[in-house]
C-alpha positions as CSV (number, residue, x, y, z in Angstrom):
1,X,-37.6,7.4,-39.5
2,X,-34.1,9.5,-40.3
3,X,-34.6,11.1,-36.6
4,X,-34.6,7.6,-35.7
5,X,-32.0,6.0,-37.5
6,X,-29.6,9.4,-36.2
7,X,-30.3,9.3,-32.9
8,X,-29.5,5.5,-32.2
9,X,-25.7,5.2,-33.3
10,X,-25.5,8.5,-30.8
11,X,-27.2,6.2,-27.7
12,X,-24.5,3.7,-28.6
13,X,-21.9,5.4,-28.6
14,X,-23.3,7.3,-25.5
15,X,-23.8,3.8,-23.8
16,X,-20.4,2.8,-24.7
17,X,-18.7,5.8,-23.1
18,X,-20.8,5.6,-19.9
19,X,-19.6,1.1,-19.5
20,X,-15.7,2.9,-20.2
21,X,-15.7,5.3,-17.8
22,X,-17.6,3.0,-14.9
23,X,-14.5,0.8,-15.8
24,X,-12.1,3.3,-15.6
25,X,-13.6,4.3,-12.1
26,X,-13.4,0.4,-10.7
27,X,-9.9,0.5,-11.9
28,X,-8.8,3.5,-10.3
29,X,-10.8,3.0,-7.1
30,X,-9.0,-0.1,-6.1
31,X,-5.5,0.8,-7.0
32,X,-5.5,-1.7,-10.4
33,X,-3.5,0.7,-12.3
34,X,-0.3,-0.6,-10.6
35,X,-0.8,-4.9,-11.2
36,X,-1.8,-3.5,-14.9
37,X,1.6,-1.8,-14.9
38,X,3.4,-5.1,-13.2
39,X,1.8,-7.6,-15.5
40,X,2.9,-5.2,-18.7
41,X,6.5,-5.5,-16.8
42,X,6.7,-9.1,-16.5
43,X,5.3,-10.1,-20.1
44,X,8.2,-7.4,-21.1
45,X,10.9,-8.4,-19.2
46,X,10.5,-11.9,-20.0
47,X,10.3,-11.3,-24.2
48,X,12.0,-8.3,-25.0
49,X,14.4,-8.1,-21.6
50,X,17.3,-6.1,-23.2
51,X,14.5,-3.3,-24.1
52,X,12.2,-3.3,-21.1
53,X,15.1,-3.1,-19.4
54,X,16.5,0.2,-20.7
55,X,13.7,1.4,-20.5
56,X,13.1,1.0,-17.2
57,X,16.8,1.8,-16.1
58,X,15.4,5.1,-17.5
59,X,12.6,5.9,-15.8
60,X,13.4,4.5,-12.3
61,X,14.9,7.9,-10.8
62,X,12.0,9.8,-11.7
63,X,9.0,7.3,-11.0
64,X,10.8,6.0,-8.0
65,X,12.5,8.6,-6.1
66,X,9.8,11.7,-7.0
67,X,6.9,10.0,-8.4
68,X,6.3,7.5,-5.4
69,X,6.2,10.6,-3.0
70,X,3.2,11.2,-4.5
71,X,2.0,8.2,-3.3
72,X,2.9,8.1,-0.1
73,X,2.0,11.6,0.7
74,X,-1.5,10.5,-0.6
75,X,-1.6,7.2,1.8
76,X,-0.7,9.2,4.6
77,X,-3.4,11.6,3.8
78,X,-5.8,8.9,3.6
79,X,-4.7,8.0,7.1
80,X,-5.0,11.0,8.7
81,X,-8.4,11.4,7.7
82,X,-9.6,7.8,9.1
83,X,-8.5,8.9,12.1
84,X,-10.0,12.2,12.2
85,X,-13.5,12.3,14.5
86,X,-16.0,11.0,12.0
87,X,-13.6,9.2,9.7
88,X,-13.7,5.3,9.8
89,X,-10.9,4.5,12.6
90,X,-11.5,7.2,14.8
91,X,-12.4,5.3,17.9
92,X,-9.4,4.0,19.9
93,X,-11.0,1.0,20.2
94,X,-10.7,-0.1,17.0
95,X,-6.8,0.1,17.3
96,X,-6.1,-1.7,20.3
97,X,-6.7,-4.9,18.7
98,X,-5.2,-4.3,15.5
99,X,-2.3,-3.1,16.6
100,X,-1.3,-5.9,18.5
101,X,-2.0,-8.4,15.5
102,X,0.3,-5.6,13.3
103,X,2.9,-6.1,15.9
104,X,3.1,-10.0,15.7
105,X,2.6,-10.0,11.9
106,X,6.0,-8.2,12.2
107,X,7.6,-10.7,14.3
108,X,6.5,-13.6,12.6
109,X,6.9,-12.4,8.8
110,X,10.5,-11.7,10.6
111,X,10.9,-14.8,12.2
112,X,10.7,-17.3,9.2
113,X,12.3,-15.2,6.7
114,X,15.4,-14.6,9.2
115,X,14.7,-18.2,9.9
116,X,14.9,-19.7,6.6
117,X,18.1,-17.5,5.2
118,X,19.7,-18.3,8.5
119,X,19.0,-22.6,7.8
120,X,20.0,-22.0,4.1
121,X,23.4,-19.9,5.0
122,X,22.0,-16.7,3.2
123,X,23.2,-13.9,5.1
124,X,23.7,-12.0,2.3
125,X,20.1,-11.6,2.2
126,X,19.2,-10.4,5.8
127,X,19.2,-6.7,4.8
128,X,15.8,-7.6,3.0
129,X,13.8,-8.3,6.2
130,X,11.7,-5.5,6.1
131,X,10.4,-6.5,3.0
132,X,8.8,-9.4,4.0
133,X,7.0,-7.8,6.5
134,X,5.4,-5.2,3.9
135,X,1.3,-5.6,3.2
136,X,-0.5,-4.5,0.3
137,X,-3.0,-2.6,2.2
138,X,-5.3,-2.1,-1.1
139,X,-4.9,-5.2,-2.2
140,X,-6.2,-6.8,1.3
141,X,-8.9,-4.4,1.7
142,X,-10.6,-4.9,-1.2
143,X,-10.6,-8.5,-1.1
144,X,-12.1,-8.4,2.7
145,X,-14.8,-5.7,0.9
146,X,-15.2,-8.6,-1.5
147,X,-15.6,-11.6,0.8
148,X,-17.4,-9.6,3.5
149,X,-20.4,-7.0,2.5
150,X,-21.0,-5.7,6.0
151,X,-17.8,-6.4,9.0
152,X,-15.4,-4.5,10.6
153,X,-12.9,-7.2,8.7
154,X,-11.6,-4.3,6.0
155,X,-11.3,-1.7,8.7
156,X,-9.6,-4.3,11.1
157,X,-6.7,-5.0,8.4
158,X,-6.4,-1.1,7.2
159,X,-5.5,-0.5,10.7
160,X,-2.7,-4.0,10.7
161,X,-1.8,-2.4,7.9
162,X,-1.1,1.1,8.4
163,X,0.8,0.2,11.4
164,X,2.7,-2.4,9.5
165,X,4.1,-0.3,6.9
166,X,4.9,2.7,9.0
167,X,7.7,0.5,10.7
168,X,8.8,-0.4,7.4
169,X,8.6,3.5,6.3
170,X,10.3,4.4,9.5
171,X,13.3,1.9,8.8
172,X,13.6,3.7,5.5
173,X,13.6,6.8,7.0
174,X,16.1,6.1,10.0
175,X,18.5,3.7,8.2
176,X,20.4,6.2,6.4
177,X,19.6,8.9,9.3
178,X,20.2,12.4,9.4
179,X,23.9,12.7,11.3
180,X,25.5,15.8,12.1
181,X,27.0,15.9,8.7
182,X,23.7,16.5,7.6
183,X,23.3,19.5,9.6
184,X,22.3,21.3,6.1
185,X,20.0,19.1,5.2
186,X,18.0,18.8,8.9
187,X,18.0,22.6,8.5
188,X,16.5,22.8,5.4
189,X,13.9,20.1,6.5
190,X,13.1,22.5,9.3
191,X,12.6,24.9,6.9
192,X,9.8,23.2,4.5
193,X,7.9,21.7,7.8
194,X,7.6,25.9,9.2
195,X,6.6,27.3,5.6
196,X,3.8,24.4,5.6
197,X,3.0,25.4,8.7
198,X,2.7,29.0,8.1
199,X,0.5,28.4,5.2
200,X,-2.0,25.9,7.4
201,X,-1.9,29.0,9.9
202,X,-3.2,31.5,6.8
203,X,-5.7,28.9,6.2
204,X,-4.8,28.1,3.0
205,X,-6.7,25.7,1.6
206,X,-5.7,24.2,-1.7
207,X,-2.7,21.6,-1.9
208,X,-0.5,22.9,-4.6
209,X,1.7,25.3,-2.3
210,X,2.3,22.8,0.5
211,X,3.0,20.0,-2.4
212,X,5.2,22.3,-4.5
213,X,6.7,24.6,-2.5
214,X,7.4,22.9,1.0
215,X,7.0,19.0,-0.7
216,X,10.3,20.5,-3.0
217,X,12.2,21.6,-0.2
218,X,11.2,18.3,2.0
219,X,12.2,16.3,-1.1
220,X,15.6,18.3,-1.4
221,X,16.7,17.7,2.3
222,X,15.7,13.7,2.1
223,X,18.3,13.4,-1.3
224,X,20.7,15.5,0.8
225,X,20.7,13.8,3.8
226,X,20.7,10.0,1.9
227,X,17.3,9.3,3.2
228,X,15.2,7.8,0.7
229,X,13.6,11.3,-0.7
230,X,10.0,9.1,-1.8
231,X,9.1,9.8,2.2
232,X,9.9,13.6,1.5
233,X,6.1,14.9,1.4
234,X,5.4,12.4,5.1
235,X,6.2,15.3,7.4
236,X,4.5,17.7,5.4
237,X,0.8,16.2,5.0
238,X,-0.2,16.6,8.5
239,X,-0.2,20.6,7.8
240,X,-2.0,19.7,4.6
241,X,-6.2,20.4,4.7
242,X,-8.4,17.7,6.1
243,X,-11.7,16.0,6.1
244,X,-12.9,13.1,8.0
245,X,-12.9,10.1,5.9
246,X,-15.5,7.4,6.6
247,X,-16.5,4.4,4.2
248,X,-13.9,3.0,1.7
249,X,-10.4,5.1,2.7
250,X,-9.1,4.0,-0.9
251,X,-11.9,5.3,-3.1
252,X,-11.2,8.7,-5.2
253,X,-12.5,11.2,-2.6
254,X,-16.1,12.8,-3.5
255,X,-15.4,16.1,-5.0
256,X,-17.9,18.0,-2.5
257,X,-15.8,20.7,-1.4
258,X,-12.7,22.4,-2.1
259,X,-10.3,19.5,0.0
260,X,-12.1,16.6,-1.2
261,X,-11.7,18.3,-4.7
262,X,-7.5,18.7,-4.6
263,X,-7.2,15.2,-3.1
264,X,-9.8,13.9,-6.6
265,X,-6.8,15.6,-8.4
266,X,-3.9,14.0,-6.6
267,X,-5.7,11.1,-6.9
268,X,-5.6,10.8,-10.5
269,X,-1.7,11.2,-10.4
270,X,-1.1,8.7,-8.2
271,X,-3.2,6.2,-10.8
272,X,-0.2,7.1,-13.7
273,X,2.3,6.9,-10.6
274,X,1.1,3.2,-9.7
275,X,1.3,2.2,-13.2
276,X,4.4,3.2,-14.0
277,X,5.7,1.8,-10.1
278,X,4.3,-1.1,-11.8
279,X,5.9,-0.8,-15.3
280,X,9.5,-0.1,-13.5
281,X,9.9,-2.3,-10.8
282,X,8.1,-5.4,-11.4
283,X,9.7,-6.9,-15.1
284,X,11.8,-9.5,-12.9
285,X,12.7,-12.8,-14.6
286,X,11.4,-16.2,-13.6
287,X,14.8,-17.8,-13.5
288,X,15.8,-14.7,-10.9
289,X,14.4,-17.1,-8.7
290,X,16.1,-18.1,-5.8
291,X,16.4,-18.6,-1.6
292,X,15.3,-14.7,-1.3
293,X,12.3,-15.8,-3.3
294,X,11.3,-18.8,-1.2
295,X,12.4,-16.7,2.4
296,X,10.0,-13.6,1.0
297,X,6.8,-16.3,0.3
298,X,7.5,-18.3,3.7
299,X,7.5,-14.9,5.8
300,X,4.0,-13.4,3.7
301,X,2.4,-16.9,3.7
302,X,3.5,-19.0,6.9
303,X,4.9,-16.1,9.4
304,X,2.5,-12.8,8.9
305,X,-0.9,-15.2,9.4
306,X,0.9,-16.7,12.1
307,X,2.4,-14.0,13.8
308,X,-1.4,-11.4,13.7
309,X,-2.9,-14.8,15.0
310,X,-1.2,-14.9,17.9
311,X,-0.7,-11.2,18.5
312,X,-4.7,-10.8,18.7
313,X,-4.4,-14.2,20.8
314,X,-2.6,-12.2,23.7
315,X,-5.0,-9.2,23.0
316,X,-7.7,-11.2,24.0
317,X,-5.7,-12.6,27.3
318,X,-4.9,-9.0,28.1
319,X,-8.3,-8.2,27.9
320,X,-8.7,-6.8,24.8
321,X,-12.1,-7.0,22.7
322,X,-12.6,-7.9,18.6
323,X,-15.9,-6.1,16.8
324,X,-18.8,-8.3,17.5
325,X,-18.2,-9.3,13.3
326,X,-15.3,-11.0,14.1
327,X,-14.6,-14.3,15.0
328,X,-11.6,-16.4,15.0
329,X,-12.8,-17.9,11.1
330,X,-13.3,-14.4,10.1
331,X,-9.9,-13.9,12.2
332,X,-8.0,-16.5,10.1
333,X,-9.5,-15.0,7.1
334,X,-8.5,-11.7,7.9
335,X,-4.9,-13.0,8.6
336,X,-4.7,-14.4,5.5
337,X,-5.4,-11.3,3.5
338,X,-2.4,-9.4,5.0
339,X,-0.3,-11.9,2.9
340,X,0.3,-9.8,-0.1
341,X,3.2,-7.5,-0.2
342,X,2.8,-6.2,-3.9
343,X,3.1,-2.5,-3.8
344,X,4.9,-1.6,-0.4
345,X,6.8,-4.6,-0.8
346,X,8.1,-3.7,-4.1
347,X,8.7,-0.3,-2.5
348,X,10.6,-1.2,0.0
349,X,12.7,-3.8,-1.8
350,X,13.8,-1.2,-4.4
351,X,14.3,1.2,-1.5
352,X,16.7,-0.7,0.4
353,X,18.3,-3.2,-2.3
354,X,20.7,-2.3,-5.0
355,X,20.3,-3.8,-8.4
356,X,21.8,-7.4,-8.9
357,X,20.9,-10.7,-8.1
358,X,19.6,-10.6,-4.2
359,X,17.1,-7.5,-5.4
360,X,15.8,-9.5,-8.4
361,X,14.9,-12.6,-5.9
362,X,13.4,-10.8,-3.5
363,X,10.7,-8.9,-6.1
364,X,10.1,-12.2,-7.5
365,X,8.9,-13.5,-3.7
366,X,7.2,-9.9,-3.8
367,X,5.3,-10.3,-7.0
368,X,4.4,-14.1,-5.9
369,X,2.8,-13.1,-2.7
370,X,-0.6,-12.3,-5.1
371,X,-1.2,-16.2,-4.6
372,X,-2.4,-15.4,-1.2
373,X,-5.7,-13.9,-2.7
374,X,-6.5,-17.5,-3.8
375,X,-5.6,-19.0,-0.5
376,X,-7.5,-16.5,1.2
377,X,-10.6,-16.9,-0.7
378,X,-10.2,-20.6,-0.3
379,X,-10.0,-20.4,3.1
380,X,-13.3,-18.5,3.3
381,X,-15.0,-20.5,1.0
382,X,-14.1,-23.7,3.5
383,X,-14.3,-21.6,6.3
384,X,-17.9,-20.8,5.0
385,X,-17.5,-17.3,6.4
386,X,-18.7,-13.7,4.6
387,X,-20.4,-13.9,1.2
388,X,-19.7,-17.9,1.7
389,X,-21.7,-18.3,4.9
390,X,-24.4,-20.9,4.8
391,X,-27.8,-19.2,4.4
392,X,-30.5,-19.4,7.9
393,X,-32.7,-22.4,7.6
394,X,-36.0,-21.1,7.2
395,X,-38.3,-22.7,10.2
């Protein structure tokens, strides 16, 4: 009876650890660390404003300019591996399409936020295009995941996506520019991409010398030269190790071999990363509403579904195949998922905005652009398409 009476506190308690850390997986699996972070920022801002935003003013060098390399190093890996033979976007087919809908998601998101500044006499607000053409890549992924169990819909939008966003990192990268004054600063570039290389050629195969050594270096040219130094650790992934990645790219990778082990680690950093993003960049206040806010919703909600519509449109006059899965109601679905910005669009908006009133509108449109998980799920639901599909009759 003692034995007994012992032993069942320690199966509670045992229990109770095993539902905290299957929670703490889900939550770091689909990137929730950051809209924790954002929500934390928002009830902050909007109670205690003079201290959230000290704080904040605090940490946004370090989370924003080194911590967010992280991040995007660790995206790009992702990438790289999905397109590796044997990861989950390895066949050329599944790009064509895609990439034509990424293209006309650009032009449209572009079209009505241009559009609508122009109609309202907001030119002040132009310089802010590219962040109305960012997509939340995690954020659409997993609600596809969610609304379909078995279609090429997530893989379809991963691809929109990653093509999306490398136009708005290249417009990060190339705005500023190298120049010849930055002759330095190219050099020393050149110098971080050849040491990573030299290290892939001794076959090196753990991440911390490419990431410290070269990343530093990378980081140090991007600050020198004025380019935004978050991109610093893009040219030096491709040198990094690889495995294929198939399945869920945005799951913490299976720690099955010495690769897959470092990127678990990285991983984890990016979670604190996100949240932090999160905790810095997203306590705006609701009267910092304004035109930007409207333009930034218009181009997500109206322009982007548009624009992917009627790029996969002239895919299919040109000849151009969608997965057997996908159908134009799994197509307007699909469409509608790319309509949050969140995370690159936050990203981008602190990236190319300094503070005042035109950056504080344009992260509220940013932030809003989470309604378009509701419309998307609506749309499914009265679509009746996915986990909403009408059952077979039975004969």
């Amino acid at each position: 009876m003692t034995s007994h009476a012992h032993t069942h506190p320690a199966l509670h308690v045992a229990q109770r650890r095993r539902h905290t850390l299957a929670w703490l997986r889900f939550i770091n699996e689909r990137f929730l660390w950051l809209p924790l972070g954002a929500a934390l920022a928002f009830v902050w801002a909007n109670t205690w404003s003079e201290s959230y935003f000290r704080t904040a003013h605090a940490l946004a060098f370090p989370v924003n300019e080194i911590g967010m390399a992280i991040f995007l190093g660790l995206v790009t890996q992702e990438a790289l591996e999905a397109m590796m033979p044997g990861g989950a976007l390895d066949a050329w087919r599944r790009w064509a399409m895609p990439l034509l809908a990424a293209a006309g998601g650009v032009l449209g998101s572009t079209f009505f936020y241009l559009g609508f500044i122009t109609l309202k006499h907001e030119q002040v607000l132009a310089a802010a295009w590219p962040v109305a053409c960012a997509i939340d890549m995690a954020a659409g992924y997993y609600l596809l995941k969610t609304i379909f169990r078995r279609s090429a819909a997530p893989h379809f939008l991963l691809v929109l996506g990653i093509t999306t966003n490398a136009v708005g990192v290249l417009i990060l990268a190339v705005w500023p520019a190298f120049t010849p004054h930055h002759l330095g600063a190219a050099l020393l570039l050149l110098l971080a991409v050849s040491i990573a290389a030299a290290i892939r050629r001794s076959r090196v195969r753990v991440f911390w010398p490419y990431l410290v050594g070269c990343g530093t270096l990378s980081w140090l040219a991007f600050y020198w030269a004025g380019v935004h130094p978050a991109l610093a650790l893009v040219p030096i992934v491709p040198f990094l190790p690889h495995r294929a990645r198939a399945g869920n790219p945005f799951a913490d990778p299976t720690p099955d071999g010495i690769v897959h082990r470092a990127e678990h680690e990285w991983s984890a950093v990016v979670q604190l990363v996100l949240f932090l993003f999160g905790l810095v960049n997203a306590g705006v206040l609701l009267r910092g509403a304004d035109t930007g806010t409207t333009a930034v919703l218009m181009a997500a909600l109206l322009g982007r579904p548009v624009g992917v519509l009627g790029g996969v449109a002239l895919g299919i006059a040109l000849g151009l195949r969608l997965p057997p899965s996908i159908r134009w109601r799994e197509l307007i679905v699909i469409a509608l998922a790319t309509t949050s910005g969140f995370t690159f669009a936050l990203f981008a908006a602190t990236s190319l905005l300094p503070p005042g009133a035109v950056l504080t509108q344009i992260k509220v449109g940013a932030l809003a652009t989470v309604a378009g998980a509701v419309i998307t799920l609506s749309a499914a639901r009265l679509l009746r398409v996915g986990r909403f599909a009408a059952p077979p009759s039975r004969a």
